[in-house]
C-alpha positions in Angstrom: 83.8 172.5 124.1 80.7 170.5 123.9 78.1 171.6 120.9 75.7 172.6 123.5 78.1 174.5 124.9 79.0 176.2 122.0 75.4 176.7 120.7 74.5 178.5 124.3 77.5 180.7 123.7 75.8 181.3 120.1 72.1 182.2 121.7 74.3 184.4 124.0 76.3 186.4 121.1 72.9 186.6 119.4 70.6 188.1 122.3 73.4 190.7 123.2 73.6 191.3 119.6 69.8 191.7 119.9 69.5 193.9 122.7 72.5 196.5 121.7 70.5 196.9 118.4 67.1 197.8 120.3 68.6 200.2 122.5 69.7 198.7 125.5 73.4 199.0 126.7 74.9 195.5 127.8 76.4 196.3 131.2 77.6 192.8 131.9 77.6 189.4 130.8 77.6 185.7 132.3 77.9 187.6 136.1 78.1 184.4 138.6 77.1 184.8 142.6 77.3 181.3 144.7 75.3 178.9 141.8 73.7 181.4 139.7 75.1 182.7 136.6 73.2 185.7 135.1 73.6 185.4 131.2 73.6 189.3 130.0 72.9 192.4 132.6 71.7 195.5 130.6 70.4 198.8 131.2 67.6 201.1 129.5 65.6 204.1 130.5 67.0 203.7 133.9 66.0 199.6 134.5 68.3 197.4 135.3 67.4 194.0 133.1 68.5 190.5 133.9 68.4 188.4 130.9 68.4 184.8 130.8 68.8 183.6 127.3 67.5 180.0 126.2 69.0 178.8 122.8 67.4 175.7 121.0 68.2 174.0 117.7 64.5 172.7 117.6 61.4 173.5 119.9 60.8 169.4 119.2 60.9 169.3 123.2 59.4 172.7 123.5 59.4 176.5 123.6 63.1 177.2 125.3 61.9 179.9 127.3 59.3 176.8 129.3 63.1 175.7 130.6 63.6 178.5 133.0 62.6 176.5 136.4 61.1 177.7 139.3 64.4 177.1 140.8 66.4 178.8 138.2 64.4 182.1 138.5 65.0 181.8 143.1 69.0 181.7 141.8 68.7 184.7 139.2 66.8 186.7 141.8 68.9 186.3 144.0 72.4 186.8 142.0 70.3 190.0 140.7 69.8 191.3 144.4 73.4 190.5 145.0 75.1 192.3 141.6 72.0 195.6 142.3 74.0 195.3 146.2 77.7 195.6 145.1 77.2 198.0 142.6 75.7 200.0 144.7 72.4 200.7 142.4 69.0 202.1 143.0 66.9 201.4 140.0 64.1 199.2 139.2 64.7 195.9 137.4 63.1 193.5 135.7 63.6 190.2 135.0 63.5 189.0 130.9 64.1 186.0 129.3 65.1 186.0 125.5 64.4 182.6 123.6 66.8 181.9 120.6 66.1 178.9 118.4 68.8 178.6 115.8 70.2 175.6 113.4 70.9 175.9 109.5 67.6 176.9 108.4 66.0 179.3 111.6 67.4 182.0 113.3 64.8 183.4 115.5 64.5 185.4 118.8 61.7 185.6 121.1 62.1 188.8 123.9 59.9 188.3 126.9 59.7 191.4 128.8 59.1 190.6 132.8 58.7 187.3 132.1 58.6 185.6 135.5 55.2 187.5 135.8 53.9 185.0 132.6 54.7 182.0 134.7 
């Protein structure tokens, strides 16, 4: 597996890791509908969260939450709408993104709560 491969897995591990610890209950991770792959699915006080996670081994290039496209949000919307549709569940959701920078000396995670509203 290629090392940003690995080091997205990482971020992934980490943010669940994250979540769990603040409460949340992971209800699904790395769902795919047609080209869109939703990285974690969680759950807390009755909101259904989509989480895409960003991992970084410098923010040299930038903060790795400015990745998320315009494009990339249309996809997670829509794979959102389609996983609320099959399962069948009437709850709010909201849409977060959780930046993890990490190499040998930094380990740190950014939660943005409804973060396509920042954009």
């Amino acid at each position: 597996m290629a090392e940003h491969n690995e080091l997205g897995k990482l971020g992934e591990k980490l943010a669940a890791d994250y979540l769990q610890a603040k409460g949340y209950k992971i209800v699904v991770c790395n769902y795919v509908f047609q080209k869109a792959e939703i990285d974690i699915i969680a759950k807390k006080d009755n909101i259904m969260i989509c989480v895409e996670v960003k991992t970084r081994n410098s923010d040299f290039f930038g903060d790795p939450q400015d990745f998320v496209t315009p494009s990339k949000i249309k996809l997670l919307v829509k794979a959102m709408d389609a996983f609320i549709t099959e399962n069948d569940i009437d709850l709010e959701t909201r849409f977060d993104i959780i930046a993890v920078l990490k190499n040998k000396t930094t380990e740190e995670i950014t939660h943005l709560e409804n973060a396509f509203y920042h954009f």
